[in-house]
N, C-alpha and C positions, 0 to 999 in steps of 0.2 A: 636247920638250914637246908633250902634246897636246894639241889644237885644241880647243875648247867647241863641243858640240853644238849648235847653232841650231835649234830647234824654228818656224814659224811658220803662225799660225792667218790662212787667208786669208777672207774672207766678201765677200761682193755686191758689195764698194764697191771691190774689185780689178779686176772685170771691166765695170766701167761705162762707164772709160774706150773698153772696146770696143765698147760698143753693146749692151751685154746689162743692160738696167734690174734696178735692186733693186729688192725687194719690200718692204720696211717705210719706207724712207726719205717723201722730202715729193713726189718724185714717182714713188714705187715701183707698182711695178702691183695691189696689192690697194686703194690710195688710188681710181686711176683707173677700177679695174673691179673692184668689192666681189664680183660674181658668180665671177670669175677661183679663188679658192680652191677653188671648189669641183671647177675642174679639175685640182686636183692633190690631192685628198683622198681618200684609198682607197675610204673606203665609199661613194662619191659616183661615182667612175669607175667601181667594180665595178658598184653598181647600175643603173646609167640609161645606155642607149646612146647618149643623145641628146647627153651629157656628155662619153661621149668622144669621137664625131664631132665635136662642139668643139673637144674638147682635141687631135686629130688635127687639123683644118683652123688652130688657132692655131701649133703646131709647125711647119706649112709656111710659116705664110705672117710667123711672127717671123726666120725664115733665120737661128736663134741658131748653127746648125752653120758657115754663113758668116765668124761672126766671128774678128779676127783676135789677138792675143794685144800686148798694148800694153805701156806701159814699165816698168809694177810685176811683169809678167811675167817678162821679159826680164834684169829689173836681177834679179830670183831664180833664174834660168837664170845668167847670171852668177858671182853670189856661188858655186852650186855646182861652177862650173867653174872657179871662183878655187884651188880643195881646201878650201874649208869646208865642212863634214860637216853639212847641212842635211836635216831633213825638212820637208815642206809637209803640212799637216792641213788640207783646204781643206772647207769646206762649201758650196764652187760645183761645179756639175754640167755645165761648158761645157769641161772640158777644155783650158782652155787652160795652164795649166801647162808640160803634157807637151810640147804646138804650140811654146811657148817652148823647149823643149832641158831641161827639167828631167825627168832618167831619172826614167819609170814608177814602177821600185822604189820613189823615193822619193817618193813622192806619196800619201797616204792622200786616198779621197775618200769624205768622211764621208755625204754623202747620196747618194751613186751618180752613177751618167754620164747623159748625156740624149745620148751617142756611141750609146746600145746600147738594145734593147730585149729586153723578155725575156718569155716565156708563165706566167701566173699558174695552170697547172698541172702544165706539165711541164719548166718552168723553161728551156727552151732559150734562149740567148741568141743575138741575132743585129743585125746591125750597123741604126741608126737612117734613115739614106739608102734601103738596103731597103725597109725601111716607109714611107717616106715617098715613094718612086719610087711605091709600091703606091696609097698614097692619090692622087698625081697624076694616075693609069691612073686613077682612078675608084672604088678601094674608099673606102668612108667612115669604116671601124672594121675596118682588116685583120683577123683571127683568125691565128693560129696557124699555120704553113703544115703543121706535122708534127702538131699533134693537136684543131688547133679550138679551141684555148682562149684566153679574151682576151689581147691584148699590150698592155703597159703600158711604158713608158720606164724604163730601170734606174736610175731613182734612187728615193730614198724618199718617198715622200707622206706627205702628214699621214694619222697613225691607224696610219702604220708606225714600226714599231720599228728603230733603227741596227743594220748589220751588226755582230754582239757582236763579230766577232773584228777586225772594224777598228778599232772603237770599243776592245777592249783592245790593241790596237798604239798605239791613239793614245795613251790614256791613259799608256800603259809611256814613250814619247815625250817626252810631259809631264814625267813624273818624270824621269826621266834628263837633261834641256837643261839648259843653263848658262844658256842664254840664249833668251825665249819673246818674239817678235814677232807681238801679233793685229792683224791690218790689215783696215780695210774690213769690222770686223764689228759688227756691235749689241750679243754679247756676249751677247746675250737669249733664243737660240737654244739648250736645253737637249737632249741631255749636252756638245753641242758646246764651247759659250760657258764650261762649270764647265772644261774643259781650260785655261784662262789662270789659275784659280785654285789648280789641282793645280801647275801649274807654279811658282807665286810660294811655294805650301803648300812645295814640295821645293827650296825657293832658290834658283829661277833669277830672272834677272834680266828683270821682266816691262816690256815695251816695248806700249804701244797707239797705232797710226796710225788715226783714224777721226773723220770730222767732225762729228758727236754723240757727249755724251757716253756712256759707258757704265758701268754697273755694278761694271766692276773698275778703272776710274778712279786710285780712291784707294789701290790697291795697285800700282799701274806705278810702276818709277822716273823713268819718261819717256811721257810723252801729247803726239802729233801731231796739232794737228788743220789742218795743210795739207794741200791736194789731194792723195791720194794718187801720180796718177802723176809729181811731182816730190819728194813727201816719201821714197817710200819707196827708189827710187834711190839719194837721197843718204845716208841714212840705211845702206843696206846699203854703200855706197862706202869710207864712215867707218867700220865694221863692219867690213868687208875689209882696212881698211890696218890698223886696232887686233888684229886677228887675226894675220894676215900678219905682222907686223912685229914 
């Protein structure tokens, strides 16, 4: 018999537990510093230098690379090492997944890594520590070491468009699971968030962990709203043995 594909959409409220704040929530960081957006907005970082030596001296001194990958990570490192055929679609950019023992391959990361940074003209990509050694030494907006072009963090800012071929792996994702877990996410975060309703559209069975409501609510067969890092453990546990067994 084969196993039902487990699809699950992870968003902000996954990695809180680690020290790494959402952004929309009641104490997310566009609440606390309405200026904060404009450090991650394409045409705002392109524009103005002042913006990114911001957004440079906030990356050093949030040490999100620091952080360490907690129990909703782990208990999904788990499950894949139980032999449940699991992708993760995560719209977090901290990498922690992978930290957790969940293989690369399977990790689609919908808005990019903030592990890597990359040259907004000749695209080189190179690891985020680098750049940030480089700002410690004294640069305040490194450039490009091979062409002089600005470095930006490899994930997506507002104003940028998702990686199409990640975004059609995910989607293909979607349709194929048996079974679609969005945890820790608002759901409100567009093409991301429409992925838990392609999945419910192609009948899988839609699972939401997340402590506001959300939009696709009224289509899950099951809505969590305990703390993530004890709901979704148990949640995947119960998952394991009904698979498993």
């Amino acid at each position: 018999m084969t196993k039902p594909l487990v699809a699950v959409l992870s968003g902000a409220g996954v990695s809180t537990d680690s020290g790494i704040p959402d952004y929309r929530g009641p104490n997310g960081l566009w609440r606390s510093d309405p200026g904060a957006e404009k450090l991650v907005t394409y045409a705002y970082y392109m524009g103005d230098p002042e913006i990114r030596r911001r957004a440079w001296r906030m990356r050093r001194e949030t040490g999100a690379l620091r952080a360490e990958p907690n129990a909703a990570h782990l208990a999904l490192a788990e499950l894949e090492k139980s032999g449940v055929p699991v992708r993760v679609l995560t719209q977090n950019v901290d990498g922690l997944h992978q930290l957790a023992g969940m293989p690369a391959r399977k990790v689609l990361e919908l808005h990019g890594t903030a592990r890597a940074v990359v040259c907004t003209v000749c695209h080189e990509r190179t690891p985020m520590p680098e750049a940030l050694a480089r700002v410690e030494a004294g640069e305040d907006d490194p450039p490009c070491r091979r062409c002089g072009g600005i470095l930006k963090p490899a994930t997506v800012l507002f104003g940028e468009h998702l990686d199409p071929v990640v975004l059609g792996e995910a989607a293909a994702i979607a349709k194929a699971c048996q079974i679609f877990i969005a945890v820790g996410s608002s759901l409100q975060v567009h093409p991301a968030a429409g992925l838990a309703g392609v999945a419910a559209d192609h009948g899988a069975r839609l699972v939401i962990v997340n402590a506001e409501p959300t939009p696709y609510d009224d289509r899950a067969e099951e809505v969590v709203r305990e703390p993530i890092g004890t709901a979704l453990p148990a949640l995947l546990r119960g998952l394991t043995h009904e698979i498993n067994h």
